[in-house]
C-alpha positions, 0 to 999 in steps of 0.5 A: 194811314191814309194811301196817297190820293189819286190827284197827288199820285197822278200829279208825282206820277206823271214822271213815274217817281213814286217809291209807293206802290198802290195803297201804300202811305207816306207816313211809316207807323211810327208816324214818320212821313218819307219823301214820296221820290225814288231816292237819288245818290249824290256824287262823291265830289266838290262844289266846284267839280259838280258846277262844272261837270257839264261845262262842254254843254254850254261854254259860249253861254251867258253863264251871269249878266248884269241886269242894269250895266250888261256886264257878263260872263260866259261859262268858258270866262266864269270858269277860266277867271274863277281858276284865276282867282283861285290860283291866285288866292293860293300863290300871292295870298297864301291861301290854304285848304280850309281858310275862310274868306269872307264876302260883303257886297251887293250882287254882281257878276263878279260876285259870281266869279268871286264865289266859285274862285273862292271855292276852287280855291279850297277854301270856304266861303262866308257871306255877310250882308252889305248893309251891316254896320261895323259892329254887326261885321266885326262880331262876324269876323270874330266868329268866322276866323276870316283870312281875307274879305272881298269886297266892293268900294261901297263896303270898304271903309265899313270892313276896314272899321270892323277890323279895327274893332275886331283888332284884325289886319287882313288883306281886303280884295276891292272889285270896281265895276269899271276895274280902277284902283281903291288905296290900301286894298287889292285890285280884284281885277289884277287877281283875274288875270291870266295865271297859270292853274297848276297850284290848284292841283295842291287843292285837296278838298273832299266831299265832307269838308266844309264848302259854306260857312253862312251866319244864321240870320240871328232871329231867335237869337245871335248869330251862329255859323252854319257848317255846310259841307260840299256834300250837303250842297252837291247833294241838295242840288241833285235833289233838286233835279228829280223830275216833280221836284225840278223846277227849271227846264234842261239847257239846250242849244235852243233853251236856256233859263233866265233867272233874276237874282235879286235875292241876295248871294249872302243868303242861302237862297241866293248862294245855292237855289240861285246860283251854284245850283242853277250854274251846275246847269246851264241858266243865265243868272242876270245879277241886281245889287238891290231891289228898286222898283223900276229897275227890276220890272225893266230887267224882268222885261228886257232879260226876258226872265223865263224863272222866277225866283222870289220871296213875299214882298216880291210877290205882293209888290208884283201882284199889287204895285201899279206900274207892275204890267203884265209886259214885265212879266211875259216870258216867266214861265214860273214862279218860286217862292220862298222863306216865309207862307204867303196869303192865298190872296196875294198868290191869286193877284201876282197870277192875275197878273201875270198869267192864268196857267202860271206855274207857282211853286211853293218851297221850303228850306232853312239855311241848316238845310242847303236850303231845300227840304220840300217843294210843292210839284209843278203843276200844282195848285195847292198854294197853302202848303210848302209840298213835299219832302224831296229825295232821301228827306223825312219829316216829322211833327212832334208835341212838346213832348217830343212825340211824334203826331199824325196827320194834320196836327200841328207841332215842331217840324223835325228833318232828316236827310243828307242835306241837313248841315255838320253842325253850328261853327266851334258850338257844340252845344247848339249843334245838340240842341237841333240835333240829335242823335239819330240826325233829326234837326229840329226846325224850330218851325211850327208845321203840320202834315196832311195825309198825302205828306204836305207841309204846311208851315205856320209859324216859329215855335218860339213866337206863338203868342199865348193868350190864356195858355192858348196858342196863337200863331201870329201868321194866321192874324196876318194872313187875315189881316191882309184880306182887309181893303186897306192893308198892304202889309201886316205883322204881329207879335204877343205884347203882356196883358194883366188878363190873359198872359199875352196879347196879339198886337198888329203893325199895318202898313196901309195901301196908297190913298187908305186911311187907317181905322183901328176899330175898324181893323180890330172888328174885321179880325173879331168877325173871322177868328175866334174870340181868344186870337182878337187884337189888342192894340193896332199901330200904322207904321210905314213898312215892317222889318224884314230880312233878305229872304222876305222873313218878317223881323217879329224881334224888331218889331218887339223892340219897337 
């Protein structure tokens, strides 16, 4: 197999981090491709002990902030009133090891305090989206087995039907901005108070017990809880904290990063990459309960975001909106993007707008993984792929026959490392159908690896389009549908067609003041991409369903 090539051994290098020797490749002859980093030891320990390990460093920090009230918490206060939650939790409302306690509301900084109590706590924490209906929460619950749900006085009544159709009667904490009283429920504010910590020395968590309990996002089918152990989160982090991987700068008495979260805690991204992990060291996370426009560019500005967390909507929103100046953007340094590719094309406009030597970093990761599982290097400037493996991570591409395949071929990316979860909650099934024997997860992505070990993600497996028994890959018309002047915004799916088995078919979103030319669009495909991969039909619709995480929800559009 090829060696590494100098521009990517000079870029790993800088740190002295390559495990290779000079001439040496990444791929084994077997066709397995290892993490070009030295491989790190995870800490034996909790969640909670990592988060904390290096509280003295920064106690009088702003540990979170509301980025539209300035309601905040330093690292002395998130730690001190998190203990109080949590003893809380264990004295009043009987909490043991192993319980799960469920969470629905938007970002805040009690969120924050609400993830680390529950956590401290001994318990595991289980995460559903605000904006769910009662069905969608009561299936949750049934799933979850939770022995209480937090939330806010927006998400209250929808909790309190979903547990009526769950037939469930547990206790709901209500956390109010302002502290005030919601009937029938438990004052979050009351369980913060001053308490003595002792009960937490009855807290007996270990490394391989379950932390986190997130609920796939249900795109290739229902959704399935997700066993993620303190292991497989502490673990991740420290893999995120070798130098090439790391993303963020070292908290000093002079320095410290100011990270956005508008990316929601209920996912995965928001809950690890975001939070615990940038908590563990010393960042300031300024919390939004929702995207709106406005209020995020004011906040990237007035906060003085230096880290930028994002996903593709975001990224095409900053890159192409007009009131999006670059004052928004003066003080990132980087910016991180995630959960589904991005055009090249809005890449170079969100730069042009921001900064020439921006750093923009590209990362890969699945809710089974923790999330991470690659990340292109600081410094890079190869914007098609997703990176490399980071530490003690393997990677494979294999053919419908489960074959391993070499460099540059495309087929199902399967993972290895310590990051990848215990398995699908009470599922046994499931968890053997992702993985195996030898610990390989499938990913159910669609992927290849170049030479030097890149990821480069296509699409899901399970929504290639087959047009004469030809695979398409709806990503790849997307992408080329967005180099056309009037779309802001594409999606596209495999409709049945009498000739060829499958069809692609293109919803549009048009930009402001565009009108929009099927045939027009039709044509601008045909010119660019071979005859099998042109378009049978286009529709204009005003925006495409996506999920927390920017992933463009291909079912609902199927349903449409």
């Amino acid at each position: 197999m090829p060696a590494l090539s100098r521009a990517v051994r000079r870029l790993l290098s800088r740190q002295n981090l390559l495990v290779l020797s000079r001439g040496q490749s990444v791929w084994t002859p077997d066709n397995v491709v290892r993490s070009p980093y030295r491989a790190v030891e995870a800490p034996n320990r909790t969640v909670v002990e990592h988060v904390w390990e290096n509280l003295e460093r920064w106690p009088d920090k702003v540990a979170t902030v509301c980025g539209l009230t300035n309601r905040s918490y330093t690292y002395h206060q998130l730690h001190k009133q998190s203990r109080n939650f949590a003893s809380q939790l264990r004295t009043k409302l009987g909490v043991r090891d192993g319980d799960v306690i469920c969470t629905m509301m938007p970002n805040s900084p009690e969120y924050v305090v609400a993830i680390v109590g529950i956590l401290t706590a001994g318990a595991e924490l289980t995460t559903v989206n605000p904006i769910y209906t009662s069905h969608e929460v009561h299936r949750q619950l049934l799933l979850s087995k939770p022995k209480i749900i937090v939330g806010n006085i927006n998400t209250v009544d929808v909790i309190r039907e979903a547990m009526i159709l769950a037939q469930l009667d547990i206790p709901i904490i209500c956390i109010t901005e302002n502290g005030s009283f919601l009937p029938n429920t438990i004052s979050f504010k009351e369980l913060t108070a001053d308490v003595d910590h002792s009960v937490l020395n009855d807290v007996n968590n270990t490394a391989d017990d379950v932390a986190i309990l997130p609920y796939s996002s249900g795109t290739t089918g229902l959704p399935k809880g997700v066993e993620l152990t303190h292991r497989n989160i502490v673990t991740n982090c420290v893999q995120a904290d070798v130098d090439g991987v790391k993303q963020y700068r070292d908290t000093t008495a002079s320095h410290q990063e100011s990270i956005i979260a508008v990316l929601p805690f209920y996912h995965i991204y928001g809950l690890a990459i975001i939070t615990l992990h940038k908590l563990s060291v010393g960042a300031k996370i300024v919390t939004m309960p929702k995207f709106q426009p406005n209020t995020f560019l004011s906040t990237l500005r007035d906060h003085k975001i230096s880290l930028l967390y994002i996903v593709p909507p975001i990224v095409l929103f900053l890159g192409s909106h007009p009131e999006s100046k670059q004052e928004h953007l003066t003080y990132v340094e980087r910016a991180v993007s995630g959960a589904a590719p991005l055009p090249k094309l809005d890449i170079d406009r969100f730069i042009e707008k921001c900064k020439p030597n921006l750093d923009f970093i590209h990362l890969y990761g699945l809710t089974e993984t923790s999330p991470l599982v690659s990340t292109t290097a600081p410094g890079s400037t190869n914007y098609m792929t997703a990176g490399f493996a980071i530490p003690n991570t393997e990677l494979r591409i294999v053919d419908s026959e489960m074959r391993n395949v070499g460099p540059n071929e495309v087929g199902e990316l399967l993972i290895r490392g310590p990051q990848v979860m215990k398995g699908y909650r009470d599922n046994p099934e499931a968890t053997r159908n992702v993985i195996d024997e030898h610990g390989w997860f499938r990913s159910g992505d669609l992927a290849s690896l170049d030479e030097q070990g890149a990821v480069t993600i296509s699409d899901r497996l399970k929504e290639l389009i087959k047009v004469k028994g030809l695979q398409v890959a709806p990503a790849e018309l997307e992408s080329v549908l967005k180099e056309h002047p009037s779309v802001l915004d594409a999606g596209v799916i495999g409709v049945p067609d009498e000739r060829t088995g499958e069809a692609p078919k293109a919803f549009i979103v048009l930009r402001d003041g565009h009108k929009g030319d099927r045939e027009d669009i039709k044509n601008f495909v045909a010119s660019r991409l071979a005859s099998f991969k042109r378009l049978k039909d286009v529709v204009f619709i005003d925006n495409l369903p996506k999920n927390p995480s920017g992933k463009l929800l291909r079912r609902v559009l199927r349903d449409k």
